[in-house]
N, CA, C and O of each residue as an XYZ file, in Angstrom:
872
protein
N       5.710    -15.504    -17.171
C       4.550    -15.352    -16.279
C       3.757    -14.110    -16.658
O       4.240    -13.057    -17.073
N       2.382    -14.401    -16.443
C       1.208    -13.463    -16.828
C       1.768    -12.159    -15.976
O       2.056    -12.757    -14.939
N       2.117    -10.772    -15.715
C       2.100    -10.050    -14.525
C       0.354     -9.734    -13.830
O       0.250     -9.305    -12.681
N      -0.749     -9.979    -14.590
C      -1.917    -10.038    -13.966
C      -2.588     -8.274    -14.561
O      -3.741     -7.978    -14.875
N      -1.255     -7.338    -14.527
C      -1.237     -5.372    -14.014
C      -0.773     -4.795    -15.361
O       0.189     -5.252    -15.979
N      -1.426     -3.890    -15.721
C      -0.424     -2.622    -16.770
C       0.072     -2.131    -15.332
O      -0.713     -1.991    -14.395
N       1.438     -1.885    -15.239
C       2.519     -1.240    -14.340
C       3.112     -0.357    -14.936
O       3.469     -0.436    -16.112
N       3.324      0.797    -14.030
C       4.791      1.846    -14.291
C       5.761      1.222    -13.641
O       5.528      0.379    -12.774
N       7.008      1.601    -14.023
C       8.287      1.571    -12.622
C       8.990      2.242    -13.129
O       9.419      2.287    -14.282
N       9.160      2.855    -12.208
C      10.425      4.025    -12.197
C      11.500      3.528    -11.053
O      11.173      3.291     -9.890
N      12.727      3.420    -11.530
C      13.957      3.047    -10.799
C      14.742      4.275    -10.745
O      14.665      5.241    -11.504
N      15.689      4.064     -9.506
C      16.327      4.676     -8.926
C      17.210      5.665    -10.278
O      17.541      5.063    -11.299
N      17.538      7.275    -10.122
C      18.178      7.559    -10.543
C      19.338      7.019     -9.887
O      19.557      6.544     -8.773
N      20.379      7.362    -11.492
C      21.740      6.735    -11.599
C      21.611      5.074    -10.501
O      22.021      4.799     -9.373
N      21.010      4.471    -11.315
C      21.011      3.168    -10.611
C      22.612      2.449    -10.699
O      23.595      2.761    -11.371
N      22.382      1.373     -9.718
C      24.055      0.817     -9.997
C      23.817     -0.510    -10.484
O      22.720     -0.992    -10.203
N      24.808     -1.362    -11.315
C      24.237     -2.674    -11.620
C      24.719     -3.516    -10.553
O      25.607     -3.047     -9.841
N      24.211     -4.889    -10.273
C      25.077     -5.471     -9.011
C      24.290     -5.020     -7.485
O      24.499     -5.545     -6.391
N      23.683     -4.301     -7.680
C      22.939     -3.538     -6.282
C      21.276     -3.996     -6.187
O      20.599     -3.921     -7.213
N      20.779     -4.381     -5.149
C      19.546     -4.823     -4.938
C      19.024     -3.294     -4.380
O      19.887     -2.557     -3.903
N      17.724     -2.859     -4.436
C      17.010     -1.541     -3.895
C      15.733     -1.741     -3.237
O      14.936     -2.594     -3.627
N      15.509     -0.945     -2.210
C      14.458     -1.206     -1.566
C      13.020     -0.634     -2.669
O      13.160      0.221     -3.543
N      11.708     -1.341     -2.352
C      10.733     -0.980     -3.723
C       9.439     -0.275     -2.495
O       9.364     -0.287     -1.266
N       8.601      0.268     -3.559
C       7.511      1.104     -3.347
C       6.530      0.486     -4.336
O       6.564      0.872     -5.505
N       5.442     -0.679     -3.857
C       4.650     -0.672     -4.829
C       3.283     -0.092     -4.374
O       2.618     -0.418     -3.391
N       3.014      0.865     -5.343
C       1.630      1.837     -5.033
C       0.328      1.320     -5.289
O       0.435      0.466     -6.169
N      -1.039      1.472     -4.859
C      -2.332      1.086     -5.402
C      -3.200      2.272     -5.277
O      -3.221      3.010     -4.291
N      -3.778      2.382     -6.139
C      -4.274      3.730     -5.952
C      -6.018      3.249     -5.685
O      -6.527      2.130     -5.635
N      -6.593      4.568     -5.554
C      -8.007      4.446     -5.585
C      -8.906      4.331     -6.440
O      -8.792      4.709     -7.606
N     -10.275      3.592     -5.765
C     -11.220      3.438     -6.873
C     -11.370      4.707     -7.867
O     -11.360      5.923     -7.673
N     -11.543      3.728     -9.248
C     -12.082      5.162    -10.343
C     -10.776      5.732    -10.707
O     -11.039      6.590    -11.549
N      -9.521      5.704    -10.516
C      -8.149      6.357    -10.599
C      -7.338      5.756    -11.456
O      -7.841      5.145    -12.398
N      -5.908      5.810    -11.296
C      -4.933      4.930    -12.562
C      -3.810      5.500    -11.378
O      -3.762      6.334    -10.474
N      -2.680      4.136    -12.231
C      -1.494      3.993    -11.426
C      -0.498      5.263    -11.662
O       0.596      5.444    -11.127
N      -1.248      6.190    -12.718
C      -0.388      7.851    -13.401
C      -0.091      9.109    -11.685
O       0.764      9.895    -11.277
N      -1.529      8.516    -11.206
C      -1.865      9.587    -10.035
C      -0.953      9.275     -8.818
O      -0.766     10.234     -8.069
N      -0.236      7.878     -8.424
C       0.647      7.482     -7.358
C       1.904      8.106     -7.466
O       2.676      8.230     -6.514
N       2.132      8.518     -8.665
C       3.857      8.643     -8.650
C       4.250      9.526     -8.044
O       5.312      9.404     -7.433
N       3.275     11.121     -7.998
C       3.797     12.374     -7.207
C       3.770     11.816     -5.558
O       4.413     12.516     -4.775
N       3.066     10.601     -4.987
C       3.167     10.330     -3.793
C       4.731      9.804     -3.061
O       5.000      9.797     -1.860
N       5.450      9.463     -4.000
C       6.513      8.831     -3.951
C       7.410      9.390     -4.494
O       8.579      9.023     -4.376
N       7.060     10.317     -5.146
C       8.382     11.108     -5.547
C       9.787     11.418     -4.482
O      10.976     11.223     -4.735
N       9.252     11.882     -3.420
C      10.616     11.891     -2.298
C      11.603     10.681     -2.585
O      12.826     10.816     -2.536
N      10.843      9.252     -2.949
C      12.332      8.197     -2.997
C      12.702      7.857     -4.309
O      13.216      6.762     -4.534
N      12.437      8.913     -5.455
C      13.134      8.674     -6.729
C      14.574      8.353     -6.457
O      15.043      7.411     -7.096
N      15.278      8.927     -5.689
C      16.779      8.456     -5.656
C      17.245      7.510     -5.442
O      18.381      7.229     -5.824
N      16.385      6.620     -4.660
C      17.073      5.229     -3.630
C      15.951      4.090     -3.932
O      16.040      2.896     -3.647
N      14.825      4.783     -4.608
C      13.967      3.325     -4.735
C      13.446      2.888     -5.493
O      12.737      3.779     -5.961
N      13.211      1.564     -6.263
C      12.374      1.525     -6.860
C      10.733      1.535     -6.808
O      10.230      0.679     -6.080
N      10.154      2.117     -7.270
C       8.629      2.076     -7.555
C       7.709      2.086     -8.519
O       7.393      2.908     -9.379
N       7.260      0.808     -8.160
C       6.353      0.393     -8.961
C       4.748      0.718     -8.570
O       4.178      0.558     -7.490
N       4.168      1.296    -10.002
C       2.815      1.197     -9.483
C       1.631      1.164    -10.312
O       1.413      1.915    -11.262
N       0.886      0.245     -9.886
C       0.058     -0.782    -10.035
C      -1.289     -0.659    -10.717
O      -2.112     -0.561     -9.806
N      -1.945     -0.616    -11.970
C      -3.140      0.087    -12.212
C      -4.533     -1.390    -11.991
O      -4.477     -2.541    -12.425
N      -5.206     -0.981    -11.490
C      -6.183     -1.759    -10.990
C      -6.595     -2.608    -12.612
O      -6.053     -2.072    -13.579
N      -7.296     -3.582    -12.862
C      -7.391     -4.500    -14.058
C      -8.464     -4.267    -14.282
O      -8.659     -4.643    -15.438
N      -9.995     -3.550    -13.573
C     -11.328     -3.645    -14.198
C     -11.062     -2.271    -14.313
O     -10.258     -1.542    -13.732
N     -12.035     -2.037    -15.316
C     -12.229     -0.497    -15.585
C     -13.730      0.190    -14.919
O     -14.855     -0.309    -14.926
N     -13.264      1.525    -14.353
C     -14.652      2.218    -14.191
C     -14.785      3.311    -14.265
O     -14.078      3.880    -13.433
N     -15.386      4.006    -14.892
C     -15.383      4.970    -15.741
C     -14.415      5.427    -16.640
O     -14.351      4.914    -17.758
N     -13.632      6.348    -16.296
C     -12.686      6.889    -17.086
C     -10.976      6.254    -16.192
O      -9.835      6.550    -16.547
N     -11.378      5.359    -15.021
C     -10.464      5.225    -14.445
C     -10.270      3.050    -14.194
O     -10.208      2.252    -15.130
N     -10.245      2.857    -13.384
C      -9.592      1.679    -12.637
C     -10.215      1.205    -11.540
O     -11.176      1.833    -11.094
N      -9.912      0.393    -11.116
C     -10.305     -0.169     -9.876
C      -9.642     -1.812     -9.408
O      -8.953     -2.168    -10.364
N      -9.623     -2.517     -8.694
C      -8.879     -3.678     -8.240
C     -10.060     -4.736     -8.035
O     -10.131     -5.826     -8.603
N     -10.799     -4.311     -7.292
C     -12.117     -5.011     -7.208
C     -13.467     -4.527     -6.846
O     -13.624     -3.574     -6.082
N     -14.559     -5.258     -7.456
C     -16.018     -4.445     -7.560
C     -16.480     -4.704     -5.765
O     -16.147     -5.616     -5.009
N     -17.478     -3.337     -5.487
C     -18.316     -3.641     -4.853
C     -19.883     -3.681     -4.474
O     -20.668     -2.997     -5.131
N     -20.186     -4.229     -3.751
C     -21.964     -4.399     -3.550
C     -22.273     -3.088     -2.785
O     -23.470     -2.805     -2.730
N     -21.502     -2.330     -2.249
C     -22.148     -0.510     -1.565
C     -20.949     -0.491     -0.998
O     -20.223     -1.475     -0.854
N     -20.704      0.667     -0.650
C     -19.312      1.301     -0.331
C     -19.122      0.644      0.702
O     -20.049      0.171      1.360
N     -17.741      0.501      1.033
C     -17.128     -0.529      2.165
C     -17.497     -1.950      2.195
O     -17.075     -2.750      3.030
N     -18.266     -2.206      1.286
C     -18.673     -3.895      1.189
C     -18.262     -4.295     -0.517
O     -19.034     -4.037     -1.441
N     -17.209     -4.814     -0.665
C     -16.555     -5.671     -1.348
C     -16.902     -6.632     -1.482
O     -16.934     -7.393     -0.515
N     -17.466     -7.184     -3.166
C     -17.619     -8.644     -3.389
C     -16.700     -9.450     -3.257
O     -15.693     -9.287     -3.945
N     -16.758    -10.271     -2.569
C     -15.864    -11.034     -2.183
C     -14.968    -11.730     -3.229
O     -13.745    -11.592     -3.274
N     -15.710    -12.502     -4.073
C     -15.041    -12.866     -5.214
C     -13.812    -12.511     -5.788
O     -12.680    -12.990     -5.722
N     -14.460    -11.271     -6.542
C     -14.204     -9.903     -6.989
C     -12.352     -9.462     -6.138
O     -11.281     -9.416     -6.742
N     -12.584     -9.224     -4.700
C     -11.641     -8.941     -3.972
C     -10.880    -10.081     -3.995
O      -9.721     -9.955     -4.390
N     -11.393    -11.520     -3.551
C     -10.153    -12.347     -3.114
C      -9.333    -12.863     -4.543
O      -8.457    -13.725     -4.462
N      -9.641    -12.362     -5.596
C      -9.272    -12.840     -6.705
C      -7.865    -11.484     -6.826
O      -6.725    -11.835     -7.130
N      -8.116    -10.387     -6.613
C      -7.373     -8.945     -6.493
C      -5.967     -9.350     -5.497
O      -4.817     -9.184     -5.904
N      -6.270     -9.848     -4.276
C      -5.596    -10.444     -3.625
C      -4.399    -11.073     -3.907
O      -3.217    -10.811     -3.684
N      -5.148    -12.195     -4.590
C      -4.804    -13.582     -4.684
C      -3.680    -12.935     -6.058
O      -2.534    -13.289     -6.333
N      -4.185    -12.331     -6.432
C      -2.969    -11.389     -7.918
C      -2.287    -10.640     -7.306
O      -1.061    -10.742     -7.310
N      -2.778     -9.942     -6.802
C      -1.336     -8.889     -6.296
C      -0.315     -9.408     -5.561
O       0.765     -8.847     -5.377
N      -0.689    -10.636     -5.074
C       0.660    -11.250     -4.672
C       1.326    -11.630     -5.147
O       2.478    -11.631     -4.715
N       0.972    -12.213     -6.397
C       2.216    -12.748     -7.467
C       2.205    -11.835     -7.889
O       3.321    -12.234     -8.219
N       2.065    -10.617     -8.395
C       2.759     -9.945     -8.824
C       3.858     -9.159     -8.195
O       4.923     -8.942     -8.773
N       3.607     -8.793     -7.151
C       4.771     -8.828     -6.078
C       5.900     -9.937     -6.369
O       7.084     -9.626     -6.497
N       5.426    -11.262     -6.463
C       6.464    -12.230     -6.719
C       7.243    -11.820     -7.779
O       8.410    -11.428     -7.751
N       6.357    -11.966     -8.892
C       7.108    -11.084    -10.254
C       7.877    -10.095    -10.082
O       9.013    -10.303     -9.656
N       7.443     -8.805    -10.369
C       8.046     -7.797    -10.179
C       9.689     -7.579     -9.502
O      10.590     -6.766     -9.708
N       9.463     -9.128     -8.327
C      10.588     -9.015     -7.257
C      11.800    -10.004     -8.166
O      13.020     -9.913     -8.308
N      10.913    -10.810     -8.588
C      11.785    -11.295     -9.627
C      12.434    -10.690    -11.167
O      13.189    -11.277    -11.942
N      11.879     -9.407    -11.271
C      12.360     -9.233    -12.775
C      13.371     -8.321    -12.499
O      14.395     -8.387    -13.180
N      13.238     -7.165    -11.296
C      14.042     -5.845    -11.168
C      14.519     -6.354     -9.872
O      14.094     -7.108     -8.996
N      15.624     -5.609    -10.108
C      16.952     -5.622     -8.454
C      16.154     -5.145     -7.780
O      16.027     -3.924     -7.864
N      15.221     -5.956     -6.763
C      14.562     -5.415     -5.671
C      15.244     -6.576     -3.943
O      15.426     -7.772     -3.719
N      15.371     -5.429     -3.256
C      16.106     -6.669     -1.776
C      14.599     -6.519     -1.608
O      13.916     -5.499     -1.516
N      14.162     -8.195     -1.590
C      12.831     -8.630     -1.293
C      12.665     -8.629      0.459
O      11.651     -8.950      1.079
N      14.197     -8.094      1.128
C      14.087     -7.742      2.720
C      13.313     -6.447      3.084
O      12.724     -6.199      4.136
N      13.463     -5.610      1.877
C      13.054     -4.279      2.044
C      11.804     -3.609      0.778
O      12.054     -2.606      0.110
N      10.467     -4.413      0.653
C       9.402     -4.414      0.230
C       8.318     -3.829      1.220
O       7.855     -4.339      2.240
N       7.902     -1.948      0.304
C       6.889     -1.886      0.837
C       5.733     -1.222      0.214
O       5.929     -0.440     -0.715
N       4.144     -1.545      0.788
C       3.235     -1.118     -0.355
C       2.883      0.200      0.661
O       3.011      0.375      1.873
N       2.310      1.141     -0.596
C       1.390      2.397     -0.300
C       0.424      2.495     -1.131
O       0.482      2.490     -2.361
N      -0.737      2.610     -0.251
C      -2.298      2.555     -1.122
C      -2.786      3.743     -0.386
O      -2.331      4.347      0.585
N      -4.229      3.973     -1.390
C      -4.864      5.215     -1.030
C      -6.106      4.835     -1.420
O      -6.397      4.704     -2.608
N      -7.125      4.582     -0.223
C      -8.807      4.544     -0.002
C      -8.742      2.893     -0.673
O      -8.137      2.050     -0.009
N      -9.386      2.481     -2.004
C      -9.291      0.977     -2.137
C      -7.709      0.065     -2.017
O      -7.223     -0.946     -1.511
N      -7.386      1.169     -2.820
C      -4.984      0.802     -2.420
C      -4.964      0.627     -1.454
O      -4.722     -0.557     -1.221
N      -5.177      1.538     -0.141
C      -5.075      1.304      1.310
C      -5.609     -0.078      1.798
O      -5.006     -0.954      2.417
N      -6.647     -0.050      1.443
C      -7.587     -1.204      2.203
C      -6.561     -2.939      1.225
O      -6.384     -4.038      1.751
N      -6.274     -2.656      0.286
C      -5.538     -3.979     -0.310
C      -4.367     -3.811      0.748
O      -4.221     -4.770      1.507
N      -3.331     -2.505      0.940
C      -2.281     -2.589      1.311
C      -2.271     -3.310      2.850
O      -1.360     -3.979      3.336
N      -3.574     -2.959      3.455
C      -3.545     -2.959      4.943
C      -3.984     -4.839      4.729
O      -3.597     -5.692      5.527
N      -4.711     -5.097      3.680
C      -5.119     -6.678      3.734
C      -3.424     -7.760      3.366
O      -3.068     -8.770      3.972
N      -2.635     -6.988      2.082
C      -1.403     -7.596      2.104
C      -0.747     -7.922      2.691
O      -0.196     -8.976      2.374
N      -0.288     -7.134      4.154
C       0.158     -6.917      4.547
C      -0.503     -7.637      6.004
O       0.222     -7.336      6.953
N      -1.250     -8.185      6.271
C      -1.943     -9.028      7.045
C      -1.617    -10.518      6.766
O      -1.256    -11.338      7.611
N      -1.856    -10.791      5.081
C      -1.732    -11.766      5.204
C       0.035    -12.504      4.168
O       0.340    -13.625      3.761
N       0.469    -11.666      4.147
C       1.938    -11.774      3.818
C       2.960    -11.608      5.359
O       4.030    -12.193      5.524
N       2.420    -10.832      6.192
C       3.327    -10.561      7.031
C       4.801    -10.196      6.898
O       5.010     -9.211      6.190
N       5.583    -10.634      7.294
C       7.190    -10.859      7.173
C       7.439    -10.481      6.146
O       8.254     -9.558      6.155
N       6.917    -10.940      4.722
C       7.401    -11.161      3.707
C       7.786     -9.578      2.855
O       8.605     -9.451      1.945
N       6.890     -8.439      3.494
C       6.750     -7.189      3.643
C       7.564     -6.235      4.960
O       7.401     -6.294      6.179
N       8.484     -5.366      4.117
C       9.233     -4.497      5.475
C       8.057     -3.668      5.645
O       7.977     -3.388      6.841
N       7.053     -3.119      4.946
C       5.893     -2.270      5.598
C       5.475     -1.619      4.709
O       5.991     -1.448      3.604
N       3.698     -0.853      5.453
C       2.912     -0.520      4.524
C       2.642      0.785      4.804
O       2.875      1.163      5.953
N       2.142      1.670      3.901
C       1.791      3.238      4.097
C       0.549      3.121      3.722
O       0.457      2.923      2.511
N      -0.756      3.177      4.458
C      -2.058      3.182      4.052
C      -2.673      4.325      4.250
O      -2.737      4.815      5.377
N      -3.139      4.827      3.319
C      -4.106      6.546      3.830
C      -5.569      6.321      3.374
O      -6.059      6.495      2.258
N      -5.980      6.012      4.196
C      -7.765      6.380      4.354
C      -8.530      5.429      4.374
O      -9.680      5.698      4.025
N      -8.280      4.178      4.717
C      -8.469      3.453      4.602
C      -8.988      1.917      5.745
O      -8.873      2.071      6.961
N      -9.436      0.777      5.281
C     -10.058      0.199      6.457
C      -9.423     -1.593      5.996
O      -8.729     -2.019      5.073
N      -9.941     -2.085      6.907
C      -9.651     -3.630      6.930
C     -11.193     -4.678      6.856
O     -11.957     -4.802      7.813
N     -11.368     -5.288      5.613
C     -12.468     -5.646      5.761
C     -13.312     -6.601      6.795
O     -12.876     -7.712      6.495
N     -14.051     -6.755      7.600
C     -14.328     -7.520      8.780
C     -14.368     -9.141      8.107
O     -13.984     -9.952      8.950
N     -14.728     -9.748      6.848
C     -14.029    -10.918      6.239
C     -12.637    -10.898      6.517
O     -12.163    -11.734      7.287
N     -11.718     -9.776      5.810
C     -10.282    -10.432      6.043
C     -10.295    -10.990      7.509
O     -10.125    -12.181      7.772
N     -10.500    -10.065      8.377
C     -10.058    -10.287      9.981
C     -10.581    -12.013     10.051
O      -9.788    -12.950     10.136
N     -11.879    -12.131     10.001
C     -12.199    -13.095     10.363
C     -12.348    -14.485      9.568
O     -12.517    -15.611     10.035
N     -12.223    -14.029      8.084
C     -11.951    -15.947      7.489
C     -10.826    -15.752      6.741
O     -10.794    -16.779      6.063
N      -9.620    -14.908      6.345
C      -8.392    -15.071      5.881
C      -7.553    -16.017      6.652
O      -8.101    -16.472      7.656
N      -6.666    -16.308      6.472
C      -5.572    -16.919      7.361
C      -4.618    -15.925      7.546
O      -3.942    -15.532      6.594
N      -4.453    -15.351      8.980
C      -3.044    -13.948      8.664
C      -2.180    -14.507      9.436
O      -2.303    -15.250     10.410
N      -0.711    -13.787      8.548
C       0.448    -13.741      8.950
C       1.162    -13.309     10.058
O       1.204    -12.079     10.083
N       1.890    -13.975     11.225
C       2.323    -13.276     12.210
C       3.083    -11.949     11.388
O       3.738    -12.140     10.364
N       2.851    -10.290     12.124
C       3.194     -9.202     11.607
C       3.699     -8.569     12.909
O       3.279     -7.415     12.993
N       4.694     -9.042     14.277
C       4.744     -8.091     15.323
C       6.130     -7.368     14.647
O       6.765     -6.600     15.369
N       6.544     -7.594     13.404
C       8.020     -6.725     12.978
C       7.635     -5.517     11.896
O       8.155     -4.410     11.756
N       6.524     -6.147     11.180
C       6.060     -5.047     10.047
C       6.229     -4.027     10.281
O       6.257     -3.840     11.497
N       6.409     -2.963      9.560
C       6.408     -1.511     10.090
C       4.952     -0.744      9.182
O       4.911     -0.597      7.961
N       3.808     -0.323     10.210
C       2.399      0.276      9.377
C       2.534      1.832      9.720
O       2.915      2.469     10.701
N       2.161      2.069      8.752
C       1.842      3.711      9.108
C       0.508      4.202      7.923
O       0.326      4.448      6.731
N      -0.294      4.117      9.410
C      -1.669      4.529      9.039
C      -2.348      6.057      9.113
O      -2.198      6.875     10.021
N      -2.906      6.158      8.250
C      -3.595      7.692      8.471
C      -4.810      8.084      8.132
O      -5.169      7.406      7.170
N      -5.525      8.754      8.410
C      -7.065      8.914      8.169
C      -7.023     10.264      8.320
O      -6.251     10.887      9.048
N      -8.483     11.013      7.106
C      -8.934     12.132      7.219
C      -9.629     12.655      8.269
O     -10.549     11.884      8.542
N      -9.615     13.590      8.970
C     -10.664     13.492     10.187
C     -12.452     13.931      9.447
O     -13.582     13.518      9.708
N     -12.069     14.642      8.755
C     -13.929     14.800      8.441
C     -13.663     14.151      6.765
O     -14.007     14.713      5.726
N     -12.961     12.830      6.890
C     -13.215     11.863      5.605
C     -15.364     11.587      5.889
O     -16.097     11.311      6.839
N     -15.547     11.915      4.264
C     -17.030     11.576      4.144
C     -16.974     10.325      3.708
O     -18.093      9.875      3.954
N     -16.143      9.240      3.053
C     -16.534      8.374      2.548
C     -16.121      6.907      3.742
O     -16.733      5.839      3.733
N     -15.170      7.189      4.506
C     -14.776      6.267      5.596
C     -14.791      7.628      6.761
O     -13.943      8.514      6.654
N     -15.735      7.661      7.744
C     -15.894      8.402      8.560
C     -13.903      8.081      9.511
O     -13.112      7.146      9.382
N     -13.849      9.057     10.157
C     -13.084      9.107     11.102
C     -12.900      7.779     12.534
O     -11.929      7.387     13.182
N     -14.269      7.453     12.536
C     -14.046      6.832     13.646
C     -13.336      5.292     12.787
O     -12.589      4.618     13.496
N     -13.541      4.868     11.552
C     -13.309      3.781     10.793
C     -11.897      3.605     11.369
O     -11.431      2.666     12.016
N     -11.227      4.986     10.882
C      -9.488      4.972     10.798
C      -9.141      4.895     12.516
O      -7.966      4.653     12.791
N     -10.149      5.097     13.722
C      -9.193      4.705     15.114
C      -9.515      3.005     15.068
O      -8.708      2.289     15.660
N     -10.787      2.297     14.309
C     -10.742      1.275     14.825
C      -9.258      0.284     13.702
O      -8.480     -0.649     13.900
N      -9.516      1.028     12.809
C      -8.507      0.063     11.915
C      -6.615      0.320     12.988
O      -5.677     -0.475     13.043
N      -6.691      1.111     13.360
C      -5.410      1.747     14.456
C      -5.413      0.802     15.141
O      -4.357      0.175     15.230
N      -6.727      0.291     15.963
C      -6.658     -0.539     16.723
C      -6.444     -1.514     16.570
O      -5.705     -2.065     17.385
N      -6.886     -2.145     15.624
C      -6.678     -3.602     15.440
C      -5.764     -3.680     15.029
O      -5.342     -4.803     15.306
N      -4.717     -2.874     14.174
C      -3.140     -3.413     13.895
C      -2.534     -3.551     14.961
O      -1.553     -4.292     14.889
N      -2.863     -2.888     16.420
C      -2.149     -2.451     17.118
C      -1.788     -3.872     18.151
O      -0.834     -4.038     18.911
N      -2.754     -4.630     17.891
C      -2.770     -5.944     18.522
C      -2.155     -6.832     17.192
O      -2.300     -8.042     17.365
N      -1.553     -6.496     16.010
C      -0.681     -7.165     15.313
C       0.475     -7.173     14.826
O       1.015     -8.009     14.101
N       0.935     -5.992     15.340
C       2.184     -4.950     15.242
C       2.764     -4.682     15.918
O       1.955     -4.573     16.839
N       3.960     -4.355     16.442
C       4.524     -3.220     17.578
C       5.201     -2.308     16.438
O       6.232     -1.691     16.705
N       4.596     -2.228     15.131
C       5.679     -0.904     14.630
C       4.659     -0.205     14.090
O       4.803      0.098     12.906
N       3.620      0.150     14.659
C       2.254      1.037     13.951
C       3.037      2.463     14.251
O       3.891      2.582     15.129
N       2.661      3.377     13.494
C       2.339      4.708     13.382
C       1.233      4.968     12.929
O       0.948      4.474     11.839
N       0.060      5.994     13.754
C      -1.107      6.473     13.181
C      -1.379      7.750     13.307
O      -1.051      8.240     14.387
N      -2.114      8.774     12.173
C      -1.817      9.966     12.492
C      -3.046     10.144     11.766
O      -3.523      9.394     10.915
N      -3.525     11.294     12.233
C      -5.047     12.334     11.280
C      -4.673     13.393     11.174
O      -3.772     14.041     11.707
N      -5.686     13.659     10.161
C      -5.483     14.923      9.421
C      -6.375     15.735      9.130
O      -7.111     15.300      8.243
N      -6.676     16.900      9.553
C      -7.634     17.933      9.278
C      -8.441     18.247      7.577
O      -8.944     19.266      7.105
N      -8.281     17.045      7.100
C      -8.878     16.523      5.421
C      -9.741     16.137      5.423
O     -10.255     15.908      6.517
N     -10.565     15.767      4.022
C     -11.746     14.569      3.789
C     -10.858     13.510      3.588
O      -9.846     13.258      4.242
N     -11.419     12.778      2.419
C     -10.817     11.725      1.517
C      -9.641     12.137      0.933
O      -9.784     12.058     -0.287
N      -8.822     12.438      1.153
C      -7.636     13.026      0.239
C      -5.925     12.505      1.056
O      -5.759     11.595      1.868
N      -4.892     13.435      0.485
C      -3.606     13.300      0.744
C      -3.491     14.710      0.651
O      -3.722     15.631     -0.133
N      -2.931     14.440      2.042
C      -2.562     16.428      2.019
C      -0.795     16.545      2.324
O      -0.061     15.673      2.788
N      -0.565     17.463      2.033
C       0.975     17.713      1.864
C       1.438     17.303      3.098
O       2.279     16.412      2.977
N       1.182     17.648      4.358
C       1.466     16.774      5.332
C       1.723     15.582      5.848
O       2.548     15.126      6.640
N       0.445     15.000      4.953
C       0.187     13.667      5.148
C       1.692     13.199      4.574
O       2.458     12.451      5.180
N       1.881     13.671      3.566
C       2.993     12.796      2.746
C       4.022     13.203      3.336
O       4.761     12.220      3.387
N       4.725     14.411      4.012
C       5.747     14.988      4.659
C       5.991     14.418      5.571
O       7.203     14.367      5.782
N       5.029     13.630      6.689
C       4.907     12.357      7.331
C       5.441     11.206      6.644
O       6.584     10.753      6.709
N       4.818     10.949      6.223
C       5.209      9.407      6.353
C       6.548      9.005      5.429
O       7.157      7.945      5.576
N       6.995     10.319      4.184
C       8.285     10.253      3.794
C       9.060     10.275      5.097
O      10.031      9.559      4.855
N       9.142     10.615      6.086
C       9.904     11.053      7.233
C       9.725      9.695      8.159
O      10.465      9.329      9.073
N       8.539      9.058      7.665
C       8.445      7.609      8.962
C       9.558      6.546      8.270
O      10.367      5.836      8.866
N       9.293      6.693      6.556
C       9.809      5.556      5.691
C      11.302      5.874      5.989
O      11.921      4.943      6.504
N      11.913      6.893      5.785
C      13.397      7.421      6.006
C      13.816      6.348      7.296
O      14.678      5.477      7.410
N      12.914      6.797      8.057
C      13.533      6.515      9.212
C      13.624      4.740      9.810
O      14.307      4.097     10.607
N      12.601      4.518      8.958
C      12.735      2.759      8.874
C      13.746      2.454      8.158
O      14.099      1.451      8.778
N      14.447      2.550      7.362
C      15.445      2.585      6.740
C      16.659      3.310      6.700
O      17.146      3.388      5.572
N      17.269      3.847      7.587
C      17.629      5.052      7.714
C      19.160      4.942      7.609
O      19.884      5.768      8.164
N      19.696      3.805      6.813
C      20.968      3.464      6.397
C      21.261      2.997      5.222
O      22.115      3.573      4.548
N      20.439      1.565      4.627
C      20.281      1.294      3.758
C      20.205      2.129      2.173
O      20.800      1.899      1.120
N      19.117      3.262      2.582
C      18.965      4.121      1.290
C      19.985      5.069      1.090
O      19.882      5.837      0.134
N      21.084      5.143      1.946
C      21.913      5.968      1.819
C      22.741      5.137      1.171
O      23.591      5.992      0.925
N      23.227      4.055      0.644
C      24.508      3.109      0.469
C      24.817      4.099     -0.785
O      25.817      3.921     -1.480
């Protein structure tokens, strides 16, 4: 099978053979590469695998997943085709490396986010949960996707408070609307723009622990 992605993965130090591991697949932001995700995830080098994901069109010196017509408006095309790949590659991926496909979860950042928060809508179940930072839900997905019942998912959302490129108020409404699809949201802000601040990540390593909070110890 095509994987669709140039991918990294980095697996668990001292891995064991015979052992399935919970995974981390990353998406990063427009204009970026899958090189810039790994320091985000560094906390679960020990227990997880992670994979991460470099967008397939190129723009500028960087990447991207899918084009758009002005910021926050995504060609549709363009996107549902991004989609429609990153899920099999998920399939893949789950199929090539010891991954427990019980314990699959994505983390994106600004366009990563906005795929992670759409995956994860319309996979549901099939995902233990997503880490999205800065990010929004496109008003197409909501309204002509088909989504997945998600009241088990576990989300943990976060937004910059003086983000210039997705204002602040973006990240309470995207809060909201998981919140009517979830009972395992976490949402938190941050005194940032567009970025990941050491906090941010000191969080949500501490949310992921705790969703798991047996398993990664085996």
């Amino acid at each position: 099978m095509n994987p669709h992605y140039v991918y990294d993965v980095e697996l668990p130090r001292n891995i064991k053979p015979d052992r399935q591991y919970p995974v981390i697949f990353t998406l990063h932001g427009k204009g970026s590469n899958e090189k810039n995700m790994s320091g985000l995830t560094a906390p679960f080098a020990e227990d997880f695998i992670r994979i991460h994901i470099r967008g397939d069109l190129t723009l500028g010196a960087g990447y991207q997943y899918y084009e758009l017509k002005s910021l926050g408006n995504p060609v549709r095309e363009s996107f549902d085709r991004s989609v429609q790949q990153l899920q099999e590659f998920i399939r893949y991926a789950s199929g090539k490396y010891p991954i427990d496909v019980n314990r699959r979860y994505l983390l994106g950042f600004s366009q990563g986010a906005i795929l992670s928060m759409t995956l994860a809508l319309l996979m549901g179940e099939q995902l233990k949960g997503i880490v999205a930072l800065n990010g929004y839900v496109p008003e197409f997905v909501k309204s002509e996707y088909i989504l997945a019942p998600g009241e088990q998912v576990s989300v943990f959302l976060s937004h910059g408070e003086f983000d210039h490129v997705f204002p602040v108020r973006i990240g309470h409404e995207t809060a909201d609307y998981f919140r009517s699809w979830t009972k395992e949201l976490t949402f938190r802000l941050y005194p940032t723009d567009h970025t990941v601040s050491v906090k941010n990540v000191q969080d949500y390593v501490k949310w992921l622990q705790a969703d798991l909070p047996i398993q990664t110890k085996e």
